[in-house]
N, C-alpha and C positions, 0 to 999 in steps of 0.2 A: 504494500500500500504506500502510495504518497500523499503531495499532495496536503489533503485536509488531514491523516494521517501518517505517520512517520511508520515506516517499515515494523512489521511486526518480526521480531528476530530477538537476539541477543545482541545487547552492544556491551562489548569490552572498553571499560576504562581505562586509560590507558594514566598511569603514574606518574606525574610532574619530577625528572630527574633534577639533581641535583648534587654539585660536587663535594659530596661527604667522604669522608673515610670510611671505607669499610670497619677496619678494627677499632673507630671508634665504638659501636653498638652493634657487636655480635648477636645480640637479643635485646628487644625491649619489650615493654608490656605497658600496656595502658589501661588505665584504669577513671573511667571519666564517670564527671557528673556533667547531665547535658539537660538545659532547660532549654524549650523551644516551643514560641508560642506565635504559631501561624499564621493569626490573624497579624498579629504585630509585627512580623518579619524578625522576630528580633530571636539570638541564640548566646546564649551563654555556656561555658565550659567550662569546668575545673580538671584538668586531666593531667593527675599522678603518675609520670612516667617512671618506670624504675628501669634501670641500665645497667648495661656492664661494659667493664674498662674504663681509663680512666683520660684519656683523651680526649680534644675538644668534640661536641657532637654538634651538629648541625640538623634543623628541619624547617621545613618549607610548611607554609599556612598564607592561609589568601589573604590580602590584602584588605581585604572588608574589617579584617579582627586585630589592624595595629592601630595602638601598640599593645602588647603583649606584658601583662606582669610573672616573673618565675622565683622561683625558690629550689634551691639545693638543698636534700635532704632538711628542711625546713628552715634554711636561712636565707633570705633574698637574695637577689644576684642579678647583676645588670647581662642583660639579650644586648647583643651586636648585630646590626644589619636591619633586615628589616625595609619595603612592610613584605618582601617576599620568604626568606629566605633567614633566619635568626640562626648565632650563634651565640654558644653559651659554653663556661667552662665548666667542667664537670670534676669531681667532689673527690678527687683524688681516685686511687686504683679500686678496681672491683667493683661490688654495685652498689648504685646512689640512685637518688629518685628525685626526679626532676619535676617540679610542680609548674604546670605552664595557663595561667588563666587568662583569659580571652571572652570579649562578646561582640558585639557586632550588629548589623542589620541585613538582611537576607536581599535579595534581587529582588524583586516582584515576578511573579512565578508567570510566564507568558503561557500562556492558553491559547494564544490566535495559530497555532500549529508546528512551532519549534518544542521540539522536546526541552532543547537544552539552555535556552535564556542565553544565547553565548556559553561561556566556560564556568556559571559560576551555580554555585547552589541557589537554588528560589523557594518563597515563599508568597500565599497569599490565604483570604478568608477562605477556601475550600480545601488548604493543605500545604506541606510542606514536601518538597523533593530536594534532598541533599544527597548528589550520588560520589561515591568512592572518586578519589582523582581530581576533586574540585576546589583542594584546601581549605572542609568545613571543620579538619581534624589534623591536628602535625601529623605530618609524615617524618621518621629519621631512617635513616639507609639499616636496615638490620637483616641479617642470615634467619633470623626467626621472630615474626613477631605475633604477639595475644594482645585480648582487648576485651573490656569487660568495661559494657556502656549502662550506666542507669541510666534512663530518659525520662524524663518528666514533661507532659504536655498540659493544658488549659483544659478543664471540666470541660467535653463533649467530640473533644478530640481522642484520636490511640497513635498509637507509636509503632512501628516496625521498621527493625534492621536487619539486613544482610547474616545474620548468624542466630545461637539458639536459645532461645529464649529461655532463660534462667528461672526466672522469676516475676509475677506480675499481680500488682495491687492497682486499686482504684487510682492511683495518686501514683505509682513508678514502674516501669516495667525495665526488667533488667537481662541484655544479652550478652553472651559471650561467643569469643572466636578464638578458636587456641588449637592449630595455630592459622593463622591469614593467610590466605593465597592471593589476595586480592584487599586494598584499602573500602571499610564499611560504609555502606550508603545507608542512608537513614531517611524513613518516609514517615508522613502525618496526615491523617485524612479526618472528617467526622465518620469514622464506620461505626458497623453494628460489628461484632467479631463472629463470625459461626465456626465449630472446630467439632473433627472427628478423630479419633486413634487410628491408624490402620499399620498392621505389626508393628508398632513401638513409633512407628511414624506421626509426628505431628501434623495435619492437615488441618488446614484455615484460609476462609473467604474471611476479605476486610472492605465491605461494601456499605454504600449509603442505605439508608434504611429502604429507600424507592428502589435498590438492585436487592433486597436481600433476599429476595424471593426464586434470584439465581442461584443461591449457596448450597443446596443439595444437589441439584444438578452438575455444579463445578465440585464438588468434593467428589462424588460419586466418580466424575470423569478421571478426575486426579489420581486416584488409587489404583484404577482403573490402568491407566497410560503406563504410573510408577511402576506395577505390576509385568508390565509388561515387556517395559525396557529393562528392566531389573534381571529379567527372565536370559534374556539375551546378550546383557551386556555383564552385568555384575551385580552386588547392592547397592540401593540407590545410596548415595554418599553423603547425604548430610540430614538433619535429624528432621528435618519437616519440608514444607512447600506451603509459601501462601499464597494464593494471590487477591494482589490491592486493587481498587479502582481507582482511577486519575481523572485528576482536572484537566491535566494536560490528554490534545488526542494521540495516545502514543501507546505502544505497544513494546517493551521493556523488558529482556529477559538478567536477573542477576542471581546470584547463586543461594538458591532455594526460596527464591519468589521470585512473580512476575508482578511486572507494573502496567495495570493495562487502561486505556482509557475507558470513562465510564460509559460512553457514545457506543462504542463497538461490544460493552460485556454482553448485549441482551444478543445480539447476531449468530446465527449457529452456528454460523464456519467459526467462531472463537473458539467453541468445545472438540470441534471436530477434528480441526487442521492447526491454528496457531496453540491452541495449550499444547496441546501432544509436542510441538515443535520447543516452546520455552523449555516444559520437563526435559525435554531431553537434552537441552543444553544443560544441565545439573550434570550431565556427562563430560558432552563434547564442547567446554570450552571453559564452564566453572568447575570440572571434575579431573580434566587433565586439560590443562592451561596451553594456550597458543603460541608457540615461538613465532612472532610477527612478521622477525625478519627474515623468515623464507616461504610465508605467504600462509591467509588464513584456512585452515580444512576444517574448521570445523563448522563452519557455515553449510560447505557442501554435503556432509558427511551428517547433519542434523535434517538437513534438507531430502537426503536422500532415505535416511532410516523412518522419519517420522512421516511428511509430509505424501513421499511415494509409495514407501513401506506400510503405511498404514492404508493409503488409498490401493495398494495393489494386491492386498491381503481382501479386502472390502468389495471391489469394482475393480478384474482385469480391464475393463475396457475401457473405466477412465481412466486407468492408469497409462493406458495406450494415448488417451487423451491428453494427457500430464507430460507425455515424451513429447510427443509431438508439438505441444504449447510450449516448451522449452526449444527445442530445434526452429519451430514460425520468429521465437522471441529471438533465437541469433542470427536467421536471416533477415532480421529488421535493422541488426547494428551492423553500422559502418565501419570498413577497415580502420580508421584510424581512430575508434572507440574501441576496438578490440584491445584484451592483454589477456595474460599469459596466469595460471592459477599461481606462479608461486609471487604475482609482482598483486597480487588480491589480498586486501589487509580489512576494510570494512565497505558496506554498502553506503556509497556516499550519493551514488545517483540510479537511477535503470539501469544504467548501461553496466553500471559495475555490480549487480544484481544478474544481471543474464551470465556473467562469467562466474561468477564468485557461488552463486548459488546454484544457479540448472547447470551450466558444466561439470561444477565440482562433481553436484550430485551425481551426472553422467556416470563421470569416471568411474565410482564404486556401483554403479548399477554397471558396466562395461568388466569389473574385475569380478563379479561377483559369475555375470555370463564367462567370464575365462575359468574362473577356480572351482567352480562351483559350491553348491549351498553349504556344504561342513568345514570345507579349508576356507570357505567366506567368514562366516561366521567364529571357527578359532581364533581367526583374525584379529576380530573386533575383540576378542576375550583378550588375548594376548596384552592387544596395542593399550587394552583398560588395566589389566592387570601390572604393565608393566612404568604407565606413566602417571598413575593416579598420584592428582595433585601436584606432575610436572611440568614444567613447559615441554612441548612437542611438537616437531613438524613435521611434513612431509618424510623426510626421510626415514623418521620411527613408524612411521605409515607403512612406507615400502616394509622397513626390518622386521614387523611383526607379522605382513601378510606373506613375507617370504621363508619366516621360521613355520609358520602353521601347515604352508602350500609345499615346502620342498623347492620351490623354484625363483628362478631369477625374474625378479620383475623391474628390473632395473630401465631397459628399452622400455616397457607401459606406461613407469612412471615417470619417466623423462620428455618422451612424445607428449605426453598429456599436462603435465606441467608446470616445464619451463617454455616450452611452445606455444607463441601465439598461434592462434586458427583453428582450423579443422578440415579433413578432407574430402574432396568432393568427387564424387563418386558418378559412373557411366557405368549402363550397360552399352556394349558395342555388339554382341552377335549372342544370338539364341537360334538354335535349328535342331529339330527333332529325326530322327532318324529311327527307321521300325526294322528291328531285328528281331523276325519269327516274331513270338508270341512279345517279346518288350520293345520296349523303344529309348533309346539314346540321346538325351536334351544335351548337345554341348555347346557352351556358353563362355564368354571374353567380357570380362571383367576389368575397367581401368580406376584411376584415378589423376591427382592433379600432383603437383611438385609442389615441398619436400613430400615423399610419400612416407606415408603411415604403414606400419606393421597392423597390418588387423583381419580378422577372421570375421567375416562380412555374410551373413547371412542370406540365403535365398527362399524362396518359397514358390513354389512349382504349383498351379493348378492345374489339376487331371481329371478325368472323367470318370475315375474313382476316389478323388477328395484331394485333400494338401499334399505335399509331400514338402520335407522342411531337410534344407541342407546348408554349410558351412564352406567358405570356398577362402582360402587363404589367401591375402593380398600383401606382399611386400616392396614391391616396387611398381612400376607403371602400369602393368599389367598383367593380368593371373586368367589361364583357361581354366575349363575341368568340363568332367563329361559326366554329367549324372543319368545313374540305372533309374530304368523305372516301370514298375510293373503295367499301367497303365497309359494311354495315348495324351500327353501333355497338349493344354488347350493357352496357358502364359506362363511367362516367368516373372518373378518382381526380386528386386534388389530390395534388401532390409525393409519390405514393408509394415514392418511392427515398430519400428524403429529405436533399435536396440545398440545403433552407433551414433556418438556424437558428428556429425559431419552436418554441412552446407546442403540444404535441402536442393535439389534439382529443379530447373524452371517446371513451373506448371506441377511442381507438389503442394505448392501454400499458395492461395489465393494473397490478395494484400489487406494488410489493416493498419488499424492509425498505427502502429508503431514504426511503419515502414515511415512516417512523415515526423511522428513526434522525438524516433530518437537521433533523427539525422542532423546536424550543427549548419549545411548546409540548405535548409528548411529556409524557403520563402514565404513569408507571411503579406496577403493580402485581406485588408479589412474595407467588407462592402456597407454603404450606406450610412446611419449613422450609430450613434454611442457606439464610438471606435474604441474609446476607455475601456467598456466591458470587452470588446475584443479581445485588446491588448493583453487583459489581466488574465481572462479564461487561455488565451498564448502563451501566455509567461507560464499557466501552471502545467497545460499541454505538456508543452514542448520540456525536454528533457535538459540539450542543450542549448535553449534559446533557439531564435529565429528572427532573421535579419526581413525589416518591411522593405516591400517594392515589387515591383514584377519580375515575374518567374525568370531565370536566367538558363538559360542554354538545358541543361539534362537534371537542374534540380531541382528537390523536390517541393510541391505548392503546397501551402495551407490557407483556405480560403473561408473567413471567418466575417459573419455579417446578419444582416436581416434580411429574409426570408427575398424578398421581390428587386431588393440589390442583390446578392449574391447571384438570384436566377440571370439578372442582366450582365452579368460578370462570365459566366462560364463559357459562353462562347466569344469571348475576347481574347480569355485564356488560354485557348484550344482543348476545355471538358465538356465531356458531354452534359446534356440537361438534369436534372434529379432523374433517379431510377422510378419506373412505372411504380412497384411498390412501394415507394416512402412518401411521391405525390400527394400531399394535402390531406398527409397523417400527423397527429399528433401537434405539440405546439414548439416541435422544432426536431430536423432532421440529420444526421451525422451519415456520411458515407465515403468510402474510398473509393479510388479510381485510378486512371494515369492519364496523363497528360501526351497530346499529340506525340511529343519526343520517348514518350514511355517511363519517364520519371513519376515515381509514386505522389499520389492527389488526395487531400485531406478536405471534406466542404463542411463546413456546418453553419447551415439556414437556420437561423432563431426567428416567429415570427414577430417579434419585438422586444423590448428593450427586458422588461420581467422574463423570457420566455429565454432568453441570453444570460441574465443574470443566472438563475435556476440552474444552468450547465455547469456554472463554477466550480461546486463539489462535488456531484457524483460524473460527471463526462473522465475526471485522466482517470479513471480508477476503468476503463476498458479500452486499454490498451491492445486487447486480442479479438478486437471486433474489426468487421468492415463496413457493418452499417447498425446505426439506430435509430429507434424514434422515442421522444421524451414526449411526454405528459408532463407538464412541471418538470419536476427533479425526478423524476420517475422514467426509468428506460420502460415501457411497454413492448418494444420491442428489440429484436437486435439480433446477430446472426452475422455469416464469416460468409463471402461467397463460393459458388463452386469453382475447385481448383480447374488447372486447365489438363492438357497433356501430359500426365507423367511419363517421360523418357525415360526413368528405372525400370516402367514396366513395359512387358511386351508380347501381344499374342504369336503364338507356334504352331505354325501347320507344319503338318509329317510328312516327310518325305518320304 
């Protein structure tokens, strides 16, 4: 999701470095008193560090909460630096405990659709979001660090942090983290709290009184999911799962809760598709941690177990549907929005969303067709058993799928990635040949430059049903000659599409994303309130879009009112609106191409409210090729039919 929503995923926080000494705080522990009162923006700290060693220590805290007052094992002591970044001396050798208090005023917590208010923690009357990495808490460099938060919030307010809640009264709730993998986020809502036990597992909805009517339904799913990944991967790793509703519309995974807007809790895809996806980051990312710098997997690898794995388990044929929406989504992006899985760190736009997450996921739906379902699967046991609570990358990927399978996967995961692209794939010859009672389909199989190593799928219809084969492709070109007991009537290249590759012309019809995610997108705006144009353009388009008219082979966006637009399209060289969207609804969305063949984005609003109303629900269909709105309401919508598939090919027998 975009847009009016921020992607539902896990985001990693990422820790404000700073030049400390290692050996000065081998270990520290923290131990705070935290009041924070969300209405008032306002937070106060008192937090008892105790240390070891006796070198100067350094930590970083945001600049909202200087200056800063500390004490040394209970004697004052002047902070150096400052308002980033303080230095203090520390109380001679061994451990001392460093008292550091702080208060401050919170951001105003933005709701108009930024999760993050900029880089800093926010607050406002419906809550408070203080996440890990934001300096609402010192950070000091340590090999190990504990935390043990009492929080105290305003009568009508609760509290939740990132670890396990210890202890909780009307008036303080106390968590602990020992030890941190990650620096603690701290959230404040007015909820209601619902909780269930499941195996020693703590499970908790923290919603407004108006969602609490979703809390059996989300507990039930929850246990549900944990049960299931648990099954497959290991135990789940930490002692509970909440999830919170937000002010903000965001969708929030951190380790052992989700933050989710309250807009999207009542929506069923939240139970179905994004919970399952948060829980299983409790694995893949706060369970065994990301080495950033050789690219993020565990985006694709949550993407591919929860989101595919769960719908392929449910519905083979959406799941067919799910490969294929992934494969349409990367012949939409442009070569020079294309990269490579290991240069993939987080989702910052679409484009980095089609690599980072549907490739990823490819990949382990691709290894899992190579190894099959038991060395797949020790895999995953392996790679959990062996980094839990490390950082890991790609190559503990490969090491664990290689110790389970026996074999070199070293060429699979190198093709796949540190290589940008994918390869694109021809049928060149099919011909049937009848020998006595069978007949002999032999067939010429290519590709494009660099070539892929891949074992490329066929499927043969006969006059007595499928027949399903494997044809190895390593360089330009690969024959084979398949047996077959019956008279072959086609042949198709991968059409289940179980390889990441460049869809062939006339496999994928076009749809907006062929216009929204191109940089080279011409925007024309017809008639008047150009303003809402612009704005519904600006949230379209992925990488912006330059106004003016169409230039030479790029692609149009043509955004307007209903009786302008129509006078527009043939100036432009498009055809007129499609017979079926004609003088439906109160405003039409469709694709198309332009004289020159470059992809064409139209959408007729029939005025100025019927334009506004597009604002929010239009970029959330990206894998359409045409709609029609009612208000904010698609009433309709749909992909049109592809053209020619040249993968596929009928076979008369010779």
């Amino acid at each position: 999701m975009k847009s009016g929503l921020a992607a539902i995923g896990a985001i990693f926080w990422l820790t404000l470095a700073s030049p400390c000494l290692a050996a000065s705080a081998a270990e520290v522990t923290h131990d705070a008193a935290i009041d924070l009162d969300p209405a008032a923006r306002r937070l106060e700290v008192t937090d008892q560090v105790t240390v070891t060693g006796g070198a100067p220590l350094e930590f970083h805290l945001s600049p909202r909460f200087s200056p800063v007052r500390l004490e040394i094992d209970g004697r004052p002591a002047d902070a150096v630096g400052g308002p980033t970044r303080w230095r203090v001396p520390a109380a001679g050798a061994g451990a001392g405990r460093v008292t550091i208090r702080y208060s401050g005023t919170l951001a105003p917590l933005d709701d108009s659709g930024s999760p993050f208010g900029g880089d800093e923690p926010g607050s406002g009357e419906a809550g408070s979001f203080l996440p890990g990495g934001t300096g609402w808490l010192p950070r000091f460099d340590a090999d190990r660090t504990t935390y043990r938060l009492a929080v105290r919030v305003p009568e009508g307010y609760r509290a939740a942090v990132t670890g396990d809640l210890a202890e909780e009264t009307d008036e303080e709730a106390v968590f602990t983290i020992d030890p941190a993998v990650e620096e603690p986020s701290l959230f404040a809502g007015r909820w209601q709290v619902r909780e269930r036990m499941a195996g020693g597992l703590r499970l908790r909805t923290l919603f407004e009184p108006d969602l609490e009517h979703l809390s059996d339904d989300y507990l039930q799913a929850s246990e549900t999911y944990i049960a299931h990944f648990s099954e497959r991967i290991g135990p789940y790793p930490f002692s509970g799962f909440s999830i919170l509703s937000a002010p903000l519309p965001v969708g929030l995974g951190f380790a052992g809760l989700t933050y989710i807007g309250r807009q999207v809790l009542p929506l069923p895809f939240m139970r179905g598709q994004s919970l399952p996806h948060e829980i299983l980051h409790n694995w893949w990312g706060n369970g065994v941690l990301v080495d950033y710098a050789s690219g993020n997997w565990s985006e694709g690898l949550t993407t591919y177990m929860a989101d595919y794995g769960l719908t392929a388990e449910r519905d083979p044929d959406a799941a067919r549907e799910m490969r294929f929406g992934w494969l349409r989504d990367y012949a939409a992006l442009p070569d020079a929005r294309d990269g490579s899985l290991a240069d993939f760190t987080a989702r910052v736009h679409g484009a980095a969303k089609i690599v980072g997450y549907n490739k990823s996921a490819y990949l382990f739906l691709m290894l899992r067709d190579m190894l099959g379902d038991e060395a797949f699967d020790r895999g995953i046991r392996l790679f959990w058993e062996r980094h839990r609570f490390r950082k890991a990358g790609w190559s503990d990927l490969r090491a664990a799928f290689e110790a389970a399978s026996g074999r070199d996967l070293g060429g699979f995961f190198d093709q796949w990635v540190t290589r940008t692209g994918a390869p694109a794939l021809r049928l060149m010859e099919a011909s049937a040949t009848r020998l006595g009672d069978r007949y002999a389909l032999a067939v010429r199989i290519g590709q494009g430059e660099p070539a892929y190593r891949l074992d490329v799928p066929m499927v043969v219809e006969t006059t007595d049903g499928q027949v399903r084969r494997t044809i190895p492709l390593a360089g330009s070109e690969a024959a084979a000659t398949i047996d077959l007991d019956a008279p072959p009537l086609s042949v198709a290249v991968d059409p289940e599409y179980r390889l990441f590759r460049r869809l062939a012309p006339g496999e994928a019809a076009p749809i907006l994303r062929d216009v929204t995610l191109n940089p080279a997108t011409r925007l024309v705006l017809a008639g008047p309130h150009q303003d809402l144009g612009r704005t519904l353009a600006s949230r379209l388009m992925d990488a912006g879009a330059a106004a003016g008219e169409p230039l030479g082979g790029a692609p149009v966006a043509v955004i307007g009112i209903t009786a302008d637009v129509y006078k527009a399209l043939p100036r432009l060289g498009l055809a007129p609106v499609p017979d079926g969207l004609a003088g439906q609804g109160t405003a039409r969305v469709w694709t198309g191409r332009t004289a020159g063949g470059a992809p064409a984005l139209v959408v007729a609003a029939d005025d100025r409210a019927a334009l506004e109303a597009l604002l929010r629900p239009l970029p959330h269909y990206g894998r359409q090729s045409y709609l029609v709105f009612q208000g904010r309401e698609a009433v309709e919508r749909g992909i049109w039919p592809p053209g020619d598939n040249p993968l596929k090919r009928t076979v008369a027998v010779e």
